[in-house]
C-alpha positions as CSV (number, residue, x, y, z in Angstrom):
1,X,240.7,46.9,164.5
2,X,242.5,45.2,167.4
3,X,246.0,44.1,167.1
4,X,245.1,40.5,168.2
5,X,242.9,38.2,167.2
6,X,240.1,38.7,169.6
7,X,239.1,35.2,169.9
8,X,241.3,33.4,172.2
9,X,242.4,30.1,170.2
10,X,245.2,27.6,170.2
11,X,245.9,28.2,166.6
12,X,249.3,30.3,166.4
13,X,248.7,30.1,162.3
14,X,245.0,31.8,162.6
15,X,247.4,34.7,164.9
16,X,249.7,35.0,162.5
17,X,247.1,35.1,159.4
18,X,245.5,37.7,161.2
19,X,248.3,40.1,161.9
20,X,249.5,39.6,158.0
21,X,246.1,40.7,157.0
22,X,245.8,43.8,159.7
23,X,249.4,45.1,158.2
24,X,248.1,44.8,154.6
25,X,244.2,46.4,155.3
26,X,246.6,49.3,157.4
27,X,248.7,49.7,154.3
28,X,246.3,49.7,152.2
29,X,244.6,52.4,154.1
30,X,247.5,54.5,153.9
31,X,247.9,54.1,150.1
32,X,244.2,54.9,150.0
33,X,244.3,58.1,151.9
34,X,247.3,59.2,150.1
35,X,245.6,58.2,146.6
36,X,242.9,60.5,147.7
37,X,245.0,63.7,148.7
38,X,246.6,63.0,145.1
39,X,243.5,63.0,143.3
40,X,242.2,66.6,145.4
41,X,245.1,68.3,144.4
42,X,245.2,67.0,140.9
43,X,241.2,68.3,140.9
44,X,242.0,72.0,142.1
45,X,244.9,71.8,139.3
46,X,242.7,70.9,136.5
47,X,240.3,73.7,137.8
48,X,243.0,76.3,138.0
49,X,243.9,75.8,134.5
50,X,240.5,75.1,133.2
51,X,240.1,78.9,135.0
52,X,242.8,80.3,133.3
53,X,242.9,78.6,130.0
54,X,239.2,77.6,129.6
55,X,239.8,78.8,126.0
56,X,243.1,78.9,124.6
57,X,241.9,80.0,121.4
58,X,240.0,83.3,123.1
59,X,242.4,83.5,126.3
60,X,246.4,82.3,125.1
61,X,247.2,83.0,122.0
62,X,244.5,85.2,120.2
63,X,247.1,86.7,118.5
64,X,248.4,83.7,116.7
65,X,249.1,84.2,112.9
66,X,247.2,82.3,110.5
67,X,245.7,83.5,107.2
68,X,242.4,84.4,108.7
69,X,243.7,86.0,111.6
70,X,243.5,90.1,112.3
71,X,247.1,90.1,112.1
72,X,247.3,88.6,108.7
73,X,245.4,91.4,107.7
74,X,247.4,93.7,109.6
75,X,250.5,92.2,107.5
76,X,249.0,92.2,103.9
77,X,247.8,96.3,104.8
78,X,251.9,96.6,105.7
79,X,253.1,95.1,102.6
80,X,251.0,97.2,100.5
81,X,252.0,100.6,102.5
82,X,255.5,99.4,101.8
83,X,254.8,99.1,98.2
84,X,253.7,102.5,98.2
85,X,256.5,103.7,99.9
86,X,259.0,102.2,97.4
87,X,257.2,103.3,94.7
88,X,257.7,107.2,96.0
89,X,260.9,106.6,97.0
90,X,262.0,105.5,93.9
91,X,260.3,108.0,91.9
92,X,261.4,111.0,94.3
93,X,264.9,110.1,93.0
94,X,266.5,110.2,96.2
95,X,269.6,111.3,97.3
96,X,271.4,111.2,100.4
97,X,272.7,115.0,101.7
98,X,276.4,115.6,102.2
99,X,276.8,117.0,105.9
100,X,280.3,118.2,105.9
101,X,281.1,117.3,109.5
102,X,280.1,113.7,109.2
103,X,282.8,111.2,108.8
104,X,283.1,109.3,105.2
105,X,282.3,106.0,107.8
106,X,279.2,107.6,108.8
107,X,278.0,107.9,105.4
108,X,278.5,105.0,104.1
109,X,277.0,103.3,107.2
110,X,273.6,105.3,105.6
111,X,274.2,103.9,102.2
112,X,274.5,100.2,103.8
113,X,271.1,101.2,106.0
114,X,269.8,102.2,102.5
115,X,270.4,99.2,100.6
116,X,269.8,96.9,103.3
117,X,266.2,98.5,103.5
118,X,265.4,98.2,99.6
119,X,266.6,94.5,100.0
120,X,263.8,94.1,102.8
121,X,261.4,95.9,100.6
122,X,262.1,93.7,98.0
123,X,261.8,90.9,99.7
124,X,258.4,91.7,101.4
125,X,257.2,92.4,98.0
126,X,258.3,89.1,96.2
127,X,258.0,86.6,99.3
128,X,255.3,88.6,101.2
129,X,257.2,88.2,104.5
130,X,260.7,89.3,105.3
131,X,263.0,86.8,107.0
């Protein structure tokens, strides 16, 4: 569009009008076009992710625990492997060897490992989960 009114008049408030309404359509232009770019790269954002996480349930997190989940079943085969371990372990009557070149520390950092691991067993078995 011209700069100037293209009709020569007398009327300085028609040339003034016209100029106000020229800046306004060129900035509106401008926040049009720049609308536009946002939108196209907003669009190829949304497609990126829909590409990647079409399906969060498939592609994210499939591994996610819930009760019907293939870990929970993982967990409830574990708890019942370690019941079966504690049950042999405390009917093997075990006892822990003397090796004469350890250090009395060193053997009573394996009773501590012991009883720290029968606690956890214990727990798994009462609670179902150790924490």
């Amino acid at each position: 569009m011209p700069d100037i009114w293209p009709v020569q008049t007398k009327d300085e408030d028609l040339q003034g009008q016209y100029g106000e309404a020229l800046a306004e359509l060129q900035s509106l232009s401008t926040a049009l076009s720049s609308l536009h770019k946002k939108q196209e790269y907003y669009g190829s954002l949304l497609s990126l992710v829909e590409q990647t996480l079409g399906d969060p349930a498939g592609k994210v997190q499939p591994n996610i625990v819930t009760r019907t989940g293939s870990i929970a079943e993982e967990f409830r085969k574990m708890r019942t492997l370690i019941a079966r371990i504690k049950d042999r372990l405390d009917s093997a009557d075990v006892v822990l060897r003397d090796e004469g070149n350890r250090h009395l520390e060193e053997q009573e950092a394996d009773l501590d490992k012991w009883v720290t691991l029968t606690n956890i067993i214990s727990t798994v078995e009462q609670d179902g989960v150790y924490q």
